[in-house]
N, C-alpha and C positions, 0 to 999 in steps of 0.2 A: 268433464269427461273427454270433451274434444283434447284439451293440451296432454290429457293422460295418453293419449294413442296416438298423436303427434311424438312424444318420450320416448314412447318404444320403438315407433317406425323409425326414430335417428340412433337407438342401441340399438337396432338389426343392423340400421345400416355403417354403425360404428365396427360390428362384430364383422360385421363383413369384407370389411377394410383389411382387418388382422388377421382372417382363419381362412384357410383353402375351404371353398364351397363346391368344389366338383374333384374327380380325381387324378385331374391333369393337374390343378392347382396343387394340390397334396402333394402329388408325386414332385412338382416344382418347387413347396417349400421344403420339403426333406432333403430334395439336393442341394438347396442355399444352404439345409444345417447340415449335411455332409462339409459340404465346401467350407464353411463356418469353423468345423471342425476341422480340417486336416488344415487348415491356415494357423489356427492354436496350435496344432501338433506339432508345425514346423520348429517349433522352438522350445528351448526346456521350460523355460519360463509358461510357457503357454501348455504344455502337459497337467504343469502343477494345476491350472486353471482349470483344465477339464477337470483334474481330481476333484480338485474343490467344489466343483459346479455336480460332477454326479453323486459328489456326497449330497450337497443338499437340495436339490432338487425334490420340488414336492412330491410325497410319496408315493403316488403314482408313476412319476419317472425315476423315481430315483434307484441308481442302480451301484450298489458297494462293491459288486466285485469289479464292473469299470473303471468305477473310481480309484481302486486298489491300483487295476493296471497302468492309468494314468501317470498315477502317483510315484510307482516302480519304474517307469519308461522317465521319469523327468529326473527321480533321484540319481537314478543310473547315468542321467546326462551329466549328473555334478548341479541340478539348482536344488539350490540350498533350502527355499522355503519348501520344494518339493520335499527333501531328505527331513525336515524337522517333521511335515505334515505327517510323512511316513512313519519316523519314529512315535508320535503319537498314536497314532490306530495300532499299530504293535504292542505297545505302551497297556493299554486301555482295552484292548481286542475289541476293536469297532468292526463286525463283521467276519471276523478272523480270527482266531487260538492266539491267546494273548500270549507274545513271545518278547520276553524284557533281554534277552540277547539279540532280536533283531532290532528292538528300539534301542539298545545302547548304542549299534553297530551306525545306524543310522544317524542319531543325536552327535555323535562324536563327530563322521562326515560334517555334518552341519555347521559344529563347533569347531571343528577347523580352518573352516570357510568364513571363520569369524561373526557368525549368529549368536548375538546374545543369549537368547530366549534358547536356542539348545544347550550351551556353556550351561544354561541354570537348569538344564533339566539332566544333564549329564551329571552336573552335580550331584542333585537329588538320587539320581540313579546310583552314584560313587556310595553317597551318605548311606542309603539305606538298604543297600545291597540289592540291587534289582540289578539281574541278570549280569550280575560278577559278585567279588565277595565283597562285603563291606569295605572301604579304604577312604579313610576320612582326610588321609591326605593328598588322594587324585579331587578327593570333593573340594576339598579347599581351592587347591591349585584353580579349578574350573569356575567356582563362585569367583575368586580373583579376578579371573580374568572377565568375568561376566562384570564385576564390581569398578572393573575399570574406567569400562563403555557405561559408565554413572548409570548400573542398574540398582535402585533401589531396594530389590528384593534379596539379588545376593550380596548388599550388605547385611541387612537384617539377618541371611542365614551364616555369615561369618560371625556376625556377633551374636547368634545363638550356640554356634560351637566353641564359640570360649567360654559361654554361660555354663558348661561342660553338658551340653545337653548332645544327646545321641550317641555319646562316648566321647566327647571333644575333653580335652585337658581345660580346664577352667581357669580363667586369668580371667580377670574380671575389667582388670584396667583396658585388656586389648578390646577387651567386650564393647565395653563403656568406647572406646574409638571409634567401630566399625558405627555404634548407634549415630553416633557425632557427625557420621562421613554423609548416614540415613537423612537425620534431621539437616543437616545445610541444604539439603534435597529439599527438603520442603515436607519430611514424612513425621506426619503427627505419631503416628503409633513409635517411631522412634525419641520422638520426643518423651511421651508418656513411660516408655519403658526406661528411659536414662533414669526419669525421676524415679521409678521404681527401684532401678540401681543402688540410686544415691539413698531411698530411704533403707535398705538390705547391711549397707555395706562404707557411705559415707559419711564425714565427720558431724558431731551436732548441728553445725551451722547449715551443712548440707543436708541434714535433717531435716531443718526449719523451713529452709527452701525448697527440699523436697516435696514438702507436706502443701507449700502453698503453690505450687504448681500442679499439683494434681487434685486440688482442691478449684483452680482453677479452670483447667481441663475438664472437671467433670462438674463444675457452674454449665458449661456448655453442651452436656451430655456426653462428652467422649466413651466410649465403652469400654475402655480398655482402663482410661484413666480410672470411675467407679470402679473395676473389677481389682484396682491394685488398693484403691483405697480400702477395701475391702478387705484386701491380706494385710493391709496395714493393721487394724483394728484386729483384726485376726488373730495376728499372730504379736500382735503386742508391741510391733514396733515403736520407737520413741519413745517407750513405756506407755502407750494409749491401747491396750488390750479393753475393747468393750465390743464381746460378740453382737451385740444387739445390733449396732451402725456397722458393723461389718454388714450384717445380714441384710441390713438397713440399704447400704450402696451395691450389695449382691444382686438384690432384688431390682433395683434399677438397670444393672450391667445384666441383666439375664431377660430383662425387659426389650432392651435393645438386641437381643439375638448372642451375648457369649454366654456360649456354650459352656466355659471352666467355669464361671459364675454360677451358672447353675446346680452345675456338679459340685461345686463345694455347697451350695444352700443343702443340696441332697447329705452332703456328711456331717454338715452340720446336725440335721433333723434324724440321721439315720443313731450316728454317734455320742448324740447328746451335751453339744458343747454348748448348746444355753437350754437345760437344764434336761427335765423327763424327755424324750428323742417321744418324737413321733414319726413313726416307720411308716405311715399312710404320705405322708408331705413330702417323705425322703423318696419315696418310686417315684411321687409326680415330678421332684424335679431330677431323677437321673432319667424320666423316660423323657422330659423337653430337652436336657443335651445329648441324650443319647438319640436320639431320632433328628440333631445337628451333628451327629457323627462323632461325637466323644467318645473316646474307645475305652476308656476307664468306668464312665456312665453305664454302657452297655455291658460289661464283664457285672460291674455292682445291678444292674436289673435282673439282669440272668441271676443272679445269687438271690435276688429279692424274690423272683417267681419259683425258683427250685425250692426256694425252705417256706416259702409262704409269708414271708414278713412283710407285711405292710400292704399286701395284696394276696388272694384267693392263689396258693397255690397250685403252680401251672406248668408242668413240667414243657410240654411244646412249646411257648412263651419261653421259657429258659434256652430251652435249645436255637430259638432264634434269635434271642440276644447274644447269646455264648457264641455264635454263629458270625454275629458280625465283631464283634471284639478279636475273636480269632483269626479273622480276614485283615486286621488291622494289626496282629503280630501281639496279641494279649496272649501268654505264655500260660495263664492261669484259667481263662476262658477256652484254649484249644484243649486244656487238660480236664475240663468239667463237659465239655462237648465231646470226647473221648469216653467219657464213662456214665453220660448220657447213652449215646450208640453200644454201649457195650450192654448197659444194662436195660435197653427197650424202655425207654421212660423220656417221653416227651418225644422220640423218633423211633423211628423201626431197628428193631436188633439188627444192624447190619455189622458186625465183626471186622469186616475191610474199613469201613470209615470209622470204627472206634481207632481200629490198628491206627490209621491215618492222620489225626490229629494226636493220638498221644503221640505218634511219631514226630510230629509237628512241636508239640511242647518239648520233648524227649531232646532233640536235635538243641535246643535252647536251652541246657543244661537244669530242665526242669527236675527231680529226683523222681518225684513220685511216678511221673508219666515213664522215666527210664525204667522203673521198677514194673510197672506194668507193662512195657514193650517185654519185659525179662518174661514175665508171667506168658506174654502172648507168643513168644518165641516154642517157651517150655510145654507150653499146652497145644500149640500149632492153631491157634486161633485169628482166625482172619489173617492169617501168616503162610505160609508153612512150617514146619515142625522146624526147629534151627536150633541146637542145643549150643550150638558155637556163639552165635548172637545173643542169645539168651544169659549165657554166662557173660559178653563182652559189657551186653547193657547192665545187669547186675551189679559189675565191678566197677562201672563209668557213675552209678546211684549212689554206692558204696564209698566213694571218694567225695560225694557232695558232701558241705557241711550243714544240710539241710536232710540231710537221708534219716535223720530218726522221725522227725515228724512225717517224712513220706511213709515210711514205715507202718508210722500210727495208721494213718488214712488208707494205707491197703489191710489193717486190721479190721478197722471198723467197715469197711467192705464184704471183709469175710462173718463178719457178726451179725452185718444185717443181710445179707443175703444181696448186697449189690451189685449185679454182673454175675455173680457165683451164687450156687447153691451154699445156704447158708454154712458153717464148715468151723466149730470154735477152736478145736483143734490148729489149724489153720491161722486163726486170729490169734490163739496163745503164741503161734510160733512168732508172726509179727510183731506182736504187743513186746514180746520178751525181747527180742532185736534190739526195738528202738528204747525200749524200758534198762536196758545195761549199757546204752548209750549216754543214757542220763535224764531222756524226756519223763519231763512227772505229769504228764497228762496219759503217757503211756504204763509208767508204775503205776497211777491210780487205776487205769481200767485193768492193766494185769490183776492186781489184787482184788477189784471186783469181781473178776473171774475164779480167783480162788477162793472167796467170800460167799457165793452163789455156788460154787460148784459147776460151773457150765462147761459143759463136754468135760469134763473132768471130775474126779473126787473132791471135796470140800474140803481146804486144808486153810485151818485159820492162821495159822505161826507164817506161814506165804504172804496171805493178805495181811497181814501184821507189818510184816515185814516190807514191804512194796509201799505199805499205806505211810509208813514212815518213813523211807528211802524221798516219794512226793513232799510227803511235808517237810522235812528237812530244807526243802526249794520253796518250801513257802505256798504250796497250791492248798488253798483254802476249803476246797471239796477233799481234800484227802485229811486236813488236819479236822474236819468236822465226821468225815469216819471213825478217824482216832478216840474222839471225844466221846462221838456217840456206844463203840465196844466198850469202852471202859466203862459209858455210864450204867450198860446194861447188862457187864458181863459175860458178854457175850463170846465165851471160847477163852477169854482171857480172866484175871482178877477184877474184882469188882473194882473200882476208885473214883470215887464221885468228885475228890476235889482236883485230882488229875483231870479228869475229866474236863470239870470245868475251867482249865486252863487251855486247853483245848478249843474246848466252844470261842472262846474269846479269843484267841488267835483268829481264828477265821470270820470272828464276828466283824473285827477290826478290819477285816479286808472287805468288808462290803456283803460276807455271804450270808444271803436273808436265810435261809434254814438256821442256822446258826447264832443268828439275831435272836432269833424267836426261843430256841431254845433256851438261849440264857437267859432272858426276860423270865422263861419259867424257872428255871434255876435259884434267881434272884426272888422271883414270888413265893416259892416253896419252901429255901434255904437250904437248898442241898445243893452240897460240894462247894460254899461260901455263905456268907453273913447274909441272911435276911436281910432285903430292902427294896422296901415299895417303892422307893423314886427311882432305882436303875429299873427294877422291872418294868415301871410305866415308862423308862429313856427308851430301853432295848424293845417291848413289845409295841412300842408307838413307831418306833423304826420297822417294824417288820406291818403293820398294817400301813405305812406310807407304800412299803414297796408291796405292798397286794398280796402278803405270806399270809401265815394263819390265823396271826391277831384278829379279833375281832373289836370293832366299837364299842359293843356291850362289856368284854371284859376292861376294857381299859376306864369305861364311865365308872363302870363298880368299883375298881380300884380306887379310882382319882376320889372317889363320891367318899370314900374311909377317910383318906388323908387328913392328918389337920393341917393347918392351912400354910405352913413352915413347910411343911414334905412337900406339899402341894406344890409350891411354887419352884422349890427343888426340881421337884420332879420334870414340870414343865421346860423349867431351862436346860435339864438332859437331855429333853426328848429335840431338843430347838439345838442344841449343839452333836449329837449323834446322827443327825439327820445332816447336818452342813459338813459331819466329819466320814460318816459309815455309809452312804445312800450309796446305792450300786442300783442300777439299772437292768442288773442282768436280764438275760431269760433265757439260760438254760444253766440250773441249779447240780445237774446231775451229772455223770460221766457220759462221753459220748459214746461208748459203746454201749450203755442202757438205752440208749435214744430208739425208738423203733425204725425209724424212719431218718433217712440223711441231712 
């Protein structure tokens, strides 16, 4: 106990060494940091110091709009680390209205002054259009000269722009250089990437070497290196396509923290490229790259929470995925977060921020979001009323070569009542647009429309007409329309073996409704030759994919056969299934869908 109170009396008397104890001392040390202070100040170098220092300063003192002044008082002197610090906080809005013309203004000063680290942030700035327009070749010029002073990062973004990535013209050989300039530096991740090069795009022998260097690389866990072996397998390179070891070194590369690894395990599971997709595995892994800032991840979770696949439909989860994708320049996330806001689902009806982001995707020659600025213009919603704009964006949709399917999706808007009071009227006008543009996902819901009669009179020769205009293109829900009037006369002649040519067109595409029917077709012998082994191919197909088949019908069937059919039969069902299996799930037109 004695040495414990001995401790303390030498930390008073420690503490008292360092802290004014009366208010003459106080007033005494304040002048030393006065004095302290205007000694920094006498020089630019020493502004930037105070900057620095009142940025971080524990938060108790820490004071950012001193710091701002500091900062502004040392740029304005001409020092240079002051003018880059500056350009960052503007950059970033650290404290301040994030202003990417005062941080270019600032970065460039810097980068004149011959600072690396600005040259590559001016860059960035060039590349991606912050706070001027897009110009990839001031970006270049600036990575150069940063590339010079042996910065390793703006090699790697020189030889990401001839990868043709962010709009760079693609030369792969210059590519393949800049990596070269990377790796004599000593940069692994430019090493790993050559090899990836070489396996893309170089001759077999560099194949072989390819393989055993990133085979190497990722003996020692490199992340980058697993995540190429990965696309290696993947995508079939060297002719070694085996999703399995793809997934196999994904899993590893997403172990270590990449985030693209991830995201492809996500489309692997979501899209089904090693075999039945499970939509539960595909969210888990787009929300671990999405919450490392994957902006492709985040747009695909947002999709996963608005339709409910793979997770409890959530419209507010939607909207803050779509939220940050959109913040990242996702053109299809600013446009789903637009019609979120529009239509009160998952955020508050606010009209101004739907206007706002489709203006955001619209600006990016998105069609649909142009079509619906046209809409918001014409209706004066979240706008003002503007019939000059309205016609300008109209005619700017109009010239995409994407405007029929935009088309479609402000149909089905107006069908289910998305943003708008439901309106079929409205959705014929759309449907028909994109439908004599040539989309046959829009002919088919046209002609469901005339099929049902909605908002309109029932006219079967339309829906005839439309159902066939689709299948002509090959859409498998329109040719099992076709099949199904005919089988049941429906408004047309009866023709059962027409019919059944039909079913089979669409059966061959994977569509389980259409599977199942001909299986009954084949079991009945209407509209073709009796025969129990296709029925038991085609009805075994349709209960793999969870259709109408049932077990029991299929054991009764199989339980007749003699034992020649039997085995027939089995190897239909075993080749139908390797040949017709379709994962879909959603069988129907999307303007039936109740729900988006």
């Amino acid at each position: 106990m004695k040495i414990f109170f001995k401790l303390v009396s030498l930390l008073v008397l420690l503490l008292g060494v360092f802290q004014p104890t009366s208010a003459d001392e106080a007033a005494d040390f304040a002048a030393e940091q006065q004095q302290e202070e205007a000694d920094e100040a006498s020089t630019a170098a020493g502004r930037t110091h105070l900057g620095e220092a009142y940025s971080h300063r524990a938060a108790t003192s820490r004071d950012p709009l001193r710091a701002l002044q500091w900062l502004q008082k040392a740029a304005n002197l001409g020092d240079k680390h002051g003018q880059l610090r500056l350009a960052s906080v503007y950059r970033h809005g650290e404290h301040v209205p994030q202003d990417f013309k005062q941080a270019m203004h600032w970065y460039k000063q810097a980068a004149e002054q011959g600072l690396t680290a600005a040259m590559l942030a001016l860059g960035d700035m060039y590349r991606d259009g912050l706070g001027t327009k897009p110009n990839l070749h001031q970006a270049m010029d600036w990575y150069k000269s940063a590339a010079d002073n042996s910065n390793i990062e703006a090699m790697m973004r020189m030889a990401e722009l001839y990868r043709g990535w962010y709009g760079g013209t693609k030369d792969l050989a210059k590519s393949y250089r800049w990596y070269q300039h990377a790796a004599s530096l000593g940069s692994e991740e430019a090493m790993v990437t050559m090899a990836g090069l070489m396996a893309e795009s170089g001759s077999e022998q560099e194949h072989t070497e390819a393989l055993e260097q990133l085979q190497n690389f990722a003996a020692d866990n490199h992340p980058l290196a697993l995540k190429q072996l990965g696309d290696v397998y993947q995508h079939g390179r060297f002719g070694k396509r085996d999703i399995s070891l793809a997934v196999q070194y994904y899993r590893q590369a997403a172990a270590l923290g990449v985030k693209d690894a991830a995201f492809e395990l996500g489309l692997i599971d979501e899209f089904n490229r090693n075999g039945p997709g499970n939509l539960k595995d595909a969210v888990a892994w787009y929300t671990e790259a999405a919450k490392l800032g994957h902006r492709d991840a985040q747009y695909r979770l947002g999709e996963s929470y608005r339709r409910g696949f793979g997770v409890a439909k959530n419209y507010k989860q939607a909207a803050i995925w779509y939220e940050k994708a959109a913040k990242q320049d996702s053109i299809l996330a600013a446009s789903q977060l637009g019609d979120l806001y529009h239509a009160g689902k998952g955020a508050p009806r606010i009209l101004s921020q739907a206007f706002k982001w489709y203006e955001k995707a619209a600006k990016d020659n998105q069609p649909y979001a142009q079509y619906m600025l046209s809409i918001l213009y014409q209706l004066g919603r979240g706008v003002a009323l503007d019939l000059g704009q309205s016609v300008a964006w109209y005619q700017r949709a109009e010239s995409n070569s994407n405007a029929a399917m935009a088309q479609y999706q402000i149909a089905k808007a107006y069908a289910k009542g998305w943003g708008f009071n439901q309106d079929w009227k409205e959705a014929r006008r759309w449907l028909t647009c994109a439908a004599k543009k040539g989309l046959p996902l829009a002919q088919a819901d046209l002609a469901d429309i005339y099929l049902k009669g909605l908002g309109i009179e029932r006219n079967i020769g339309e829906a005839l007409n439309w159902y066939q205009a689709a299948a002509k293109q090959g859409l498998a829900y329109a040719q099992y329309n076709i099949a199904w009037m005919l089988l049941n006369g429906d408004g047309i002649d009866k023709d059962e073996r027409e019919s059944a040519n039909w079913f089979k067109k669409a059966a061959y595409q994977g569509f389980r409704p259409a599977q199942y029917q001909l299986g009954l077709l084949y079991l009945k012998g209407q509209g073709l030759r009796q025969n129990d082994a296709q029925a038991y191919g085609w009805l075994q197909i349709a209960l793999y994919q969870h259709n109408e088949a049932t077990p029991e019908t299929l054991t009764a069937l199989i339980d007749k056969m003699e034992p020649a059919t039997r085995a027939r039969a089995v190897k239909l069902a075993e080749k139908y299934r390797n040949l017709y299996s379709s994962f879909k799930d959603e069988d129907e037109s999307d303007i039936q869908q109740k729900d988006r």
